[in-house]
N, C-alpha and C positions, 0 to 999 in steps of 0.2 A: 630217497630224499634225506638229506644231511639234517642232524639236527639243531638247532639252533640254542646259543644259550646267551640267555639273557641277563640284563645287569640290573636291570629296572620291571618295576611294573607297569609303567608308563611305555615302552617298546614295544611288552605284549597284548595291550591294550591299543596301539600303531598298529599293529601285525594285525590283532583280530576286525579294528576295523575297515583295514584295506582288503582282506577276505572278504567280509561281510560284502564290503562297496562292491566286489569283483564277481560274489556272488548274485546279487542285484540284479548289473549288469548283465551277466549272464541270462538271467532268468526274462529280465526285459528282451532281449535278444531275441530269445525261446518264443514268448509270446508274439512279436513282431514277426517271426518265422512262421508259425502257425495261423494268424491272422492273413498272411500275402496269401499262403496254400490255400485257403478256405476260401477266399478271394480269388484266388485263379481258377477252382475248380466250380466253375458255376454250368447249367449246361449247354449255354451257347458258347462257350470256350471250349466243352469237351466235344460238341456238332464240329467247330470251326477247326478242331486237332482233325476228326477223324474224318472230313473233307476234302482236308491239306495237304494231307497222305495219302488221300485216293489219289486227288489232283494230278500230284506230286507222282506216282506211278504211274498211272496214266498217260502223261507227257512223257515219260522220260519214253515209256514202251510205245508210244505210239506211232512209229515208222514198222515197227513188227507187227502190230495189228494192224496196219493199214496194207503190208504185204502180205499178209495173211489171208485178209478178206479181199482183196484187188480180184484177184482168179475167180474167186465163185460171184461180185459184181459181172465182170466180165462176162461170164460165161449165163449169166441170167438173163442180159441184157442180149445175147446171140441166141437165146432160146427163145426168148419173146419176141425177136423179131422173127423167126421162124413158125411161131403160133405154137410151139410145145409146149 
């Protein structure tokens, strides 16, 4: 960072309080950050994540489990009409 020289002490007294302000801000930021997180993680929102995920695999795999298990339906239902 380039150093900056000043003419006045009125400038660095500009400069420190736009820091300051920017600091603030910042730190507002921070806490409004931390308040949403603490706010999202409640635990019917971490149930409803890890639900959404099964769901969500589930559907997507479900023509390969349903090929999967077809044969052995199949083949239950030819047994039990034979009385095995």
């Amino acid at each position: 960072m380039e150093n900056k020289k000043y003419s006045s002490y009125a400038a660095i007294e500009r400069d420190l309080e736009i820091l300051k302000l920017e600091k603030d801000i910042n730190y507002q930021k921070l806490v409004l950050s931390f308040q949403r997180t603490k706010e999202s993680i409640t635990p019917q929102s971490i149930v409803g994540g890890v639900f959404s995920s099964y769901k969500e695999y589930f559907t997507k795999s479900y023509p390969q489990i349903l090929q999967s298990l077809l044969p052995f339906v199949i083949n239950w239902f030819i047994n039990k009409k034979r009385g095995n």
